[in-house]
C-alpha positions in Angstrom: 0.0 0.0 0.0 1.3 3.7 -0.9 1.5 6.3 2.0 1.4 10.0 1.9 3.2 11.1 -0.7 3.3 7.7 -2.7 5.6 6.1 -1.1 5.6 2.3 -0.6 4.8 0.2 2.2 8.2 -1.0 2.4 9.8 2.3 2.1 11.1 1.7 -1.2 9.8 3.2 -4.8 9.7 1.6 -8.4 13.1 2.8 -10.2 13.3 5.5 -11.7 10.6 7.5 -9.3 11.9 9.9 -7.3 10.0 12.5 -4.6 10.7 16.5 -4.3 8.5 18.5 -1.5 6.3 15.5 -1.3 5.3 15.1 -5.1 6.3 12.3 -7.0 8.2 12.7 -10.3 9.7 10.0 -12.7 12.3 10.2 -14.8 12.0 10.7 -18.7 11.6 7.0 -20.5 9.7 4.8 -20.9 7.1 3.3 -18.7 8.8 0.2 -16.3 6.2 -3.1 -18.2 5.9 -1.0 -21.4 7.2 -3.4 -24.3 9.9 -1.3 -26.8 7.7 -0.2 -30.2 8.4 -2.8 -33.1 10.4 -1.4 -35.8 8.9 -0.1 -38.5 8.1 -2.1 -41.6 10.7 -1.4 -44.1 9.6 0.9 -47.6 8.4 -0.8 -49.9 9.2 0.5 -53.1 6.3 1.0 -55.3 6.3 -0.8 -58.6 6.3 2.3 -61.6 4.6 -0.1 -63.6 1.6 -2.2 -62.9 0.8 -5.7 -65.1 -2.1 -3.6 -66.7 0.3 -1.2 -68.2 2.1 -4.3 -69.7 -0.6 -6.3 -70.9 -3.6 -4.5 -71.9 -2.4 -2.5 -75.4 -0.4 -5.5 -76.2 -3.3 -7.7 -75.8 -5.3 -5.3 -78.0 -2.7 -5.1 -80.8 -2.4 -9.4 -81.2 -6.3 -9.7 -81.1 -6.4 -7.3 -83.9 -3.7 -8.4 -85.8 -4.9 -12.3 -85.2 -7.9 -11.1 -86.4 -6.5 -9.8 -89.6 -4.5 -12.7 -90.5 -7.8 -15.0 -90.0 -9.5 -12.8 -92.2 -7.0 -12.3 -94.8 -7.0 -16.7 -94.8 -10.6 -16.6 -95.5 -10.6 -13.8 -98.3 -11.1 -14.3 -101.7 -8.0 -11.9 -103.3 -8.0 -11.3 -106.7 -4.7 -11.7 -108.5 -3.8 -8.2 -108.5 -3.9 -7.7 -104.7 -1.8 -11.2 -104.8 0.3 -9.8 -106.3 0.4 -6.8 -104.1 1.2 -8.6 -101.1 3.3 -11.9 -102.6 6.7 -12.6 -102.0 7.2 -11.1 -98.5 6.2 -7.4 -99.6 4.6 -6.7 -96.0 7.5 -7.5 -94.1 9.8 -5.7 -96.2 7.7 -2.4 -95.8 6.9 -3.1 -92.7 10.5 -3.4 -91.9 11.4 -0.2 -94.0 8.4 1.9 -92.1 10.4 1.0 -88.8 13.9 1.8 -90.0 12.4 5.4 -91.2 10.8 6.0 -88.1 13.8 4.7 -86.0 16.4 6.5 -88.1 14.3 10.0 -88.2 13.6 9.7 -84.3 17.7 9.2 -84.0 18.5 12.5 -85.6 15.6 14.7 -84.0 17.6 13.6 -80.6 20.8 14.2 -81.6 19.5 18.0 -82.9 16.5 19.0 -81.0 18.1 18.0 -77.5 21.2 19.9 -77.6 19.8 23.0 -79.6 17.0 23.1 -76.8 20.0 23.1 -73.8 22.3 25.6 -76.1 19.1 27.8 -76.2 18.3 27.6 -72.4 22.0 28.9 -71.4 22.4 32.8 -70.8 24.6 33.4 -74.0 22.3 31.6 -76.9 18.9 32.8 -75.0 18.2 35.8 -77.6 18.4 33.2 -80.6 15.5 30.9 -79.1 12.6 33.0 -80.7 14.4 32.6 -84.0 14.8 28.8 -83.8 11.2 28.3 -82.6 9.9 30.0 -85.4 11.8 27.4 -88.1 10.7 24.8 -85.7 7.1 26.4 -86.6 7.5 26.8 -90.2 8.4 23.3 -90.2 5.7 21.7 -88.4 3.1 24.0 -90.5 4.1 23.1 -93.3 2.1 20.2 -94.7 4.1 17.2 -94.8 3.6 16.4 -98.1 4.1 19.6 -99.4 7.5 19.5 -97.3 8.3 16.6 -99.1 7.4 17.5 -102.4 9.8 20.1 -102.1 13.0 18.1 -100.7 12.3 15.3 -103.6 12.7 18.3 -106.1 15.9 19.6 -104.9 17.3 16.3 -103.7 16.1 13.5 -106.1 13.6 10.9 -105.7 14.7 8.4 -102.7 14.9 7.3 -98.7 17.1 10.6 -97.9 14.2 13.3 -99.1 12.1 11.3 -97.1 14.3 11.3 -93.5 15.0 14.9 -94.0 11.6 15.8 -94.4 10.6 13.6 -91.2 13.4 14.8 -89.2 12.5 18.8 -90.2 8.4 17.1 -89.8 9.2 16.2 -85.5 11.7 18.8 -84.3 9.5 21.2 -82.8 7.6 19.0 -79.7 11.6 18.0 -78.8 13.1 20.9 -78.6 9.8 23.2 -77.3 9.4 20.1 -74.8 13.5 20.5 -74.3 13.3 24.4 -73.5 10.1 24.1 -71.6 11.6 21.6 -69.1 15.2 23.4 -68.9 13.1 26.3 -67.9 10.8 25.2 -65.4 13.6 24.6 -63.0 13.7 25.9 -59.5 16.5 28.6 -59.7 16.5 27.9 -56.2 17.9 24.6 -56.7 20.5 25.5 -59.4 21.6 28.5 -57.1 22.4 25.7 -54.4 24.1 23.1 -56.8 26.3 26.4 -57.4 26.9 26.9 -54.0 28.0 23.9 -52.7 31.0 24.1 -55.4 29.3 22.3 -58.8 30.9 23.2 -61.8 28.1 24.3 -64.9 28.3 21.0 -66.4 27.7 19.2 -63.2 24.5 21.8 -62.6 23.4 20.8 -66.3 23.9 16.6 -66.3 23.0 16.1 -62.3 20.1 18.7 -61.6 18.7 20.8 -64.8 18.6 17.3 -66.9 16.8 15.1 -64.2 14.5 17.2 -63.5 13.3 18.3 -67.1 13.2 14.3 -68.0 9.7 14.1 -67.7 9.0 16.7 -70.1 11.3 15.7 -72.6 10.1 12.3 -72.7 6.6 13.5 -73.7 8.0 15.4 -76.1 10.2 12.2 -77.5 6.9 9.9 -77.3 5.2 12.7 -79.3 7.8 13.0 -82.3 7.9 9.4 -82.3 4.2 8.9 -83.1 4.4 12.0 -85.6 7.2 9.7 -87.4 5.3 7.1 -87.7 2.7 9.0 -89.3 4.8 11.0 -91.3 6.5 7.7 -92.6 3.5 6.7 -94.8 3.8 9.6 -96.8 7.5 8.8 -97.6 6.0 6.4 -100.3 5.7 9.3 -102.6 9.5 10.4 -102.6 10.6 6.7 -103.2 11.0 6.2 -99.5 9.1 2.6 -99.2 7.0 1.9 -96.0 4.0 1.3 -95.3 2.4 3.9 -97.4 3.5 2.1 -100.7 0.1 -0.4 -99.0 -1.8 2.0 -98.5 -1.0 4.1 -102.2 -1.7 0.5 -103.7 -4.6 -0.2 -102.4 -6.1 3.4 -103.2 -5.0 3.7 -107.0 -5.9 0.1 -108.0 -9.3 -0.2 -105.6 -7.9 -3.1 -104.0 -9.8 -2.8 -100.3 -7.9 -5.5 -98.5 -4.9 -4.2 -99.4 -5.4 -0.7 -98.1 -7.2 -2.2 -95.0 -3.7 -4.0 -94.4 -1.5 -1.2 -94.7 -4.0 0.8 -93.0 -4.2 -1.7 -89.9 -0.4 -1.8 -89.9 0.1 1.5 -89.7 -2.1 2.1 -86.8 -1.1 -1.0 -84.9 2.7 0.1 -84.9 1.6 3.5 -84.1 0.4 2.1 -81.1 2.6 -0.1 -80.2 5.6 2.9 -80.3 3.1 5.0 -78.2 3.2 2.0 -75.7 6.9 1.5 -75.4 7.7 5.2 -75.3 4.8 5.3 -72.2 7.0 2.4 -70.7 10.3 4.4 -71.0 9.0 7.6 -69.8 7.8 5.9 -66.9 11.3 3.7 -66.2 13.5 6.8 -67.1 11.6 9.4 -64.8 13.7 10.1 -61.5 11.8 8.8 -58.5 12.6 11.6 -56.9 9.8 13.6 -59.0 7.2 10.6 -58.2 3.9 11.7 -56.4 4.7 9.7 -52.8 8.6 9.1 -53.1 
């Protein structure tokens, strides 16, 4: 039993209790009994990408494309669209849509990225109203007209039709490029400064990381332009897909226009997808919503 004063019946108090002026007081800690807290569960690290993001488009895409090769089996092709698509014409200009695309997106990179960083520094900044204009003029000009044009002054063949693909997808990189670049906390850059980080090191560890998102959708965008833009190369002796779709208009062939029609679209799709999966895997977590 406690006394006066909350002392024990044997004289003696729980350790850690103490008494001043006849109050009781304990010392800071935990409770004598109380069991330690259990650790906390270790982060787990959410996953960017979640199996409907993988599956679903893909699914989509070989349900159509089953579809057309089961209804191609069934159809009744006269010999002209045999001929059309005989002796392993689809794969070929399916194979030579890709390469365009692939070779076009290369060299909008290897431009728009760099012109967009040179135009973001203190130096170039005056000239970036003049190179967004060209970037303009080039995306307002109709793409065939564009590539009218390059076929006259450089000759019928695959090289009118890059240049004219690569002049057709510059602006969404390098506005995207700029846009990002800018958006930077100067607050951030002023630190990186300050704590001794040479220009370069403010440019490749802080100003590029952060503008990643935005130049990804810009990437994504000028890749599905490309692959757009690709089916029109057909006209400057390009190849592609188009050369389907060009067939099947001028000799009223339906199936064959559906095909390169279908093709088109499904690989459209299917870049839109993967680009979707590398913005996603490429984005620094640090800018995730929750990191």
């Amino acid at each position: 039993m406690r006394g006066e004063g909350g002392a024990t019946s044997a004289g003696r108090r729980p350790e850690g209790e103490h008494e001043v002026k006849g109050h009781v007081f304990r010392d800071e800690g935990e409770v004598p009994g109380d069991q330690e807290p259990p650790p906390p569960a270790p982060a787990v690290a959410k996953r960017r990408i979640g199996w409907q993001k993988l599956t679903f488009l893909p699914a989509v895409l070989v349900a159509v494309l089953l579809a057309t090769w089961l209804w191609f089996e069934q159809a009744d092709l006269d010999p002209i669209a045999e001929n059309a698509l005989s002796d392993g014409v689809v794969s070929k200009l399916l194979w030579e849509h890709i390469q365009l695309t692939a070779i076009s997106t290369f060299f909008v990179l290897i431009i728009a990225i760099p012109l967009g960083i040179l135009l973001t520094r203190k130096t170039f900044r005056k000239a970036t109203p003049v190179a967004m204009a060209f970037a303009n003029m080039g995306q307002a000009t109709p793409a065939i007209g564009l590539l009218a044009l390059l076929v006259i002054w450089l000759g019928i063949g695959r090289r009118a039709a890059l240049i004219g693909m690569i002049i057709y997808a510059v602006l969404p990189v390098l506005s995207n490029t700029i846009a990002g670049l800018k958006a930077n906390d100067p607050t951030l850059l002023e630190a990186a400064r300050g704590i001794g980080m040479s220009p370069l090191g403010v440019l490749s560890r802080v100003e590029l990381p952060l503008a990643v998102p935005l130049i990804l959708a810009g990437v994504r965008t000028a890749l599905v332009l490309n692959v757009g833009t690709a089916t029109l190369a057909t006209f400057g002796g390009g190849g592609g897909l188009g050369v389907l779709i060009t067939t099947g208009i001028t000799t009223q062939r339906m199936p064959v226009l559906m095909l390169g029609s279908i093709l088109t679209v499904a690989l459209a799709l299917l870049v839109d997808w993967l680009a979707s999966l590398a913005e996603l895997l490429l984005r620094p977590r640090g800018l995730e919503v929750g990191t």
